[in-house]
N, C-alpha and C positions, 0 to 999 in steps of 0.2 A: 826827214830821212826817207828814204828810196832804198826798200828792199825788196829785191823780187818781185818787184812795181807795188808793192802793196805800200799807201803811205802812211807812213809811221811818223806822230809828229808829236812835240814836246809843249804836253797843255799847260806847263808857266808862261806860254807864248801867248795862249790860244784866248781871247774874246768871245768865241758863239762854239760849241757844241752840237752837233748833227747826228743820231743813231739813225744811221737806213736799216729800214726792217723789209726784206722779203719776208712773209708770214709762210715760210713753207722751208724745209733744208734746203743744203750750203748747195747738192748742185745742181736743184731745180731753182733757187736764185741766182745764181753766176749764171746759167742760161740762159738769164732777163738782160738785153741792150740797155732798159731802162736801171741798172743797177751801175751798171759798168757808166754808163752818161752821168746819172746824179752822183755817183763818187769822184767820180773825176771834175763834175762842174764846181761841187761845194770848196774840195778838196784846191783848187786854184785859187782861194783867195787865202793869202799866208794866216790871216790872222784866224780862221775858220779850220773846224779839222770835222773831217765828217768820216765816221767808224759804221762796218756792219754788222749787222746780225740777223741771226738766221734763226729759224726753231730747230730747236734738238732732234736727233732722229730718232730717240725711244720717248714719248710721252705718253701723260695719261690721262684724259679728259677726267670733270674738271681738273681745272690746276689746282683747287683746295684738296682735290684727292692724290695730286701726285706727288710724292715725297722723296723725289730729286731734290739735289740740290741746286739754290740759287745760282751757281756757281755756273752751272752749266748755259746760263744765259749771260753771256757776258760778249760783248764787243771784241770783234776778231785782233786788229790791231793792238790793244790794249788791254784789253781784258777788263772794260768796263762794264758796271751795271747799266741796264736801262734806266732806270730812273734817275741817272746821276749826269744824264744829258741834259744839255737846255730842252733841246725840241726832238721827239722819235716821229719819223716822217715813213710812213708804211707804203709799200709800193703796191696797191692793190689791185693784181692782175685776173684775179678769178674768185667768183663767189664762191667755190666751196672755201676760199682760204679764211673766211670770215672768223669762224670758230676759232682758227688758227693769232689769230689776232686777241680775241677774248683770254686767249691762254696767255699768250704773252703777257697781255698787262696784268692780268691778275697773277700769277705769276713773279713779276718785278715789281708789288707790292706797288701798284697806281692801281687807284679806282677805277672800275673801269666807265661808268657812267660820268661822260662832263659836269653835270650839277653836282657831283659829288664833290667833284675836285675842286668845282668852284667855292663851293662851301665851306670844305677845310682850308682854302685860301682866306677868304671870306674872317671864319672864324678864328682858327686856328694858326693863321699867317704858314699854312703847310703850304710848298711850292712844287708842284710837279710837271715836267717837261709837258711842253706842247706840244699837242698831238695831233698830228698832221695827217691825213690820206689824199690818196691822188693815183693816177690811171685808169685803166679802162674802167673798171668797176662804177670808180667813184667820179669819174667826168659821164656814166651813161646815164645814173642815178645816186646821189648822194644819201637821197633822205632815209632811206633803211640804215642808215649807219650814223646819223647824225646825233642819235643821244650818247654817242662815244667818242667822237672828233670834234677838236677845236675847233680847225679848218679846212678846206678842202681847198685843191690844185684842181681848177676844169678846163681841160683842153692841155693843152704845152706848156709845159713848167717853163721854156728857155727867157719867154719875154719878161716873167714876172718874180721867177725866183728871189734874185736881188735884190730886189727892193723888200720883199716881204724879210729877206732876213738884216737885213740894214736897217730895218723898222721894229723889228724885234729886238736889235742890240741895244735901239734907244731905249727898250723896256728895262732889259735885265739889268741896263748903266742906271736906270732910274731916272731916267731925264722927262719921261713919258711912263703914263700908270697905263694899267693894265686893261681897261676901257678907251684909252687915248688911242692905243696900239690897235683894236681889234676896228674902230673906227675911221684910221687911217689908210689899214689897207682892204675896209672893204670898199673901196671907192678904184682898187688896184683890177685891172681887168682878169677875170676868170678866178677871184678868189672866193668861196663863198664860207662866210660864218653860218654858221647854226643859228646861234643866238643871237644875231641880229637878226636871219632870214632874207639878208637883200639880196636883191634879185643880179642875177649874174649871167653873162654871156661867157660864153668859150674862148678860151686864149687859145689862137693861133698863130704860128709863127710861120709867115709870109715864104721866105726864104730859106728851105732847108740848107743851104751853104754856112748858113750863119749860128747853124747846130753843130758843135765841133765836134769831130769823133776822137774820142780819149784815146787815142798815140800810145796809152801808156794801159794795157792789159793784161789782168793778172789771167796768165791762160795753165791750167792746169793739168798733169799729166797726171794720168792714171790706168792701171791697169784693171781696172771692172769692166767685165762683159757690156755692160746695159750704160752706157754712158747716152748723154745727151747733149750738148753744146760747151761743155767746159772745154775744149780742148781748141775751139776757136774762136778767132779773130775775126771780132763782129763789127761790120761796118752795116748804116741805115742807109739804102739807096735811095730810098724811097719812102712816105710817109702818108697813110691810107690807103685805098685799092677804086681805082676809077671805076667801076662796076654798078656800084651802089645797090649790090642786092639786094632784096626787103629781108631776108632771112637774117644778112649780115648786119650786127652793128658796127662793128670794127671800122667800115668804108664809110657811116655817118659821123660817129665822135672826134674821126682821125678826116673831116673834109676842110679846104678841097683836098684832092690829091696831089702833092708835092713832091719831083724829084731833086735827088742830088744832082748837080754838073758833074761829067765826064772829068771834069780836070779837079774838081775838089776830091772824087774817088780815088783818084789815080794816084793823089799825094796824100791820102789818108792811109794806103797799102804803103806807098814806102814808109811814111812816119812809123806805122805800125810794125813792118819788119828790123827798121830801126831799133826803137824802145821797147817792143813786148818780149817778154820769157816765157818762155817755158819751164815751169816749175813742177819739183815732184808734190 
């Protein structure tokens, strides 16, 4: 169901489970192109339902000190917990957000160290969502963050997403164990595990045409002074910056430099006027 573009869908359907976590509030996340891209990529295959979430706007470092309720972390569409997802895949576009990330999982009661988790799997047969990072953060440098994530996305999620969670469903159906999975895609370009350590190149994705722009954008109206990009309709023209400054990383993690075609923009603005609302 399609309400107000936000997709709403009914998980007796549903096979794979998806929490996107922007590590920072609702509209310094909607801000992100890459939030609005991976809701709408996951979101197109029926049997997949991908929900977001965002951090609360009053918290209180640590999350053992903050006595909120659980409640208040829950999946926008549904009103889900994070930890009742298969996989929470974090969008990580700035290292202050890291902290921001720590809270969460501890937080929605997941360990937040992988060896932990492994262990109460291990031991305990406890099963918690797979924990995914990816963006600039985590394609400039992974390893600082590594004793907390399954896996890592480096470079362009577009070429390899599907397979990784295609690969994953084989786990959760049980057809494949949980070392079978983490071996088969790390052989998948720009995936990198922890705990294997294998070595990985950057997925790039050749042809930005072939990057669809979601048609379908939940665009926000509001009346606060200090707004920042909720209220538009974000199309990617373009994909790094031909420059290559030494200061910037941005123009190295995001090479080469790739534009959109003139004519795939031109019909990404209609589709977009077409299907987007404006919501209160």
């Amino acid at each position: 169901m399609l309400k107000e573009n936000i997709i709403v869908k009914d998980w007796r359907n549903i096979d794979l489970s998806f929490g996107l976590i922007y590590p920072n509030i609702y509209k310094i996340g909607m801000s992100s192109y890459s939030i609005r891209l991976l809701y709408y990529m996951i979101n197109s295959y029926d049997n997949f339902v991908c929900e977001r979430l965002f951090l609360p706007e009053k918290i209180k470092f640590p999350a053992s000190k903050d006595y909120s309720s659980e409640n208040q972390l829950r999946s926008i569409e549904n009103k889900v917990l994070p930890i009742e997802f298969d996989i929470l895949g974090f969008s990580i576009q700035f290292e202050n957000d890291f902290r921001n990330i720590l809270w969460i999982l501890e937080k929605a009661g997941i360990p937040i160290e992988r060896k932990k988790r492994e262990e109460l799997f291990i031991n305990e047969k406890q099963r918690f969502p797979l924990i995914i990072g990816g963006g600039p953060v985590a394609t400039s440098n992974p390893l600082p963050f590594s004793p907390f994530f399954d896996i890592f996305f480096i470079g362009d999620s577009e070429p390899n997403l599907e397979s990784v969670l295609k690969t994953f469903l084989k786990y959760k159906k049980n057809t494949i164990d949980y070392n079978e999975f983490l071996n088969i895609i790390k052989d998948i370009n720009g995936i990198y595990i922890p705990s294997l350590k294998n070595k990985v190149r950057r997925s790039v994705l050749n042809d930005l045409d072939k990057s669809h722009i979601p048609n379908i954008q939940l665009i926000s109206k509001t009346s606060k002074e200090k707004k920042i990009f909720e209220e538009n309709f974000f199309i990617e023209v373009n994909r790094g910056c031909p420059y290559t400054c030494k200061f910037c990383i941005s123009s190295f993690h995001n090479s080469p430099f790739r534009n959109r075609s003139f004519k795939n923009i031109i019909q990404s603005i209609e589709d977009g006027k077409k299907y987007s609302t404006m919501c209160d």
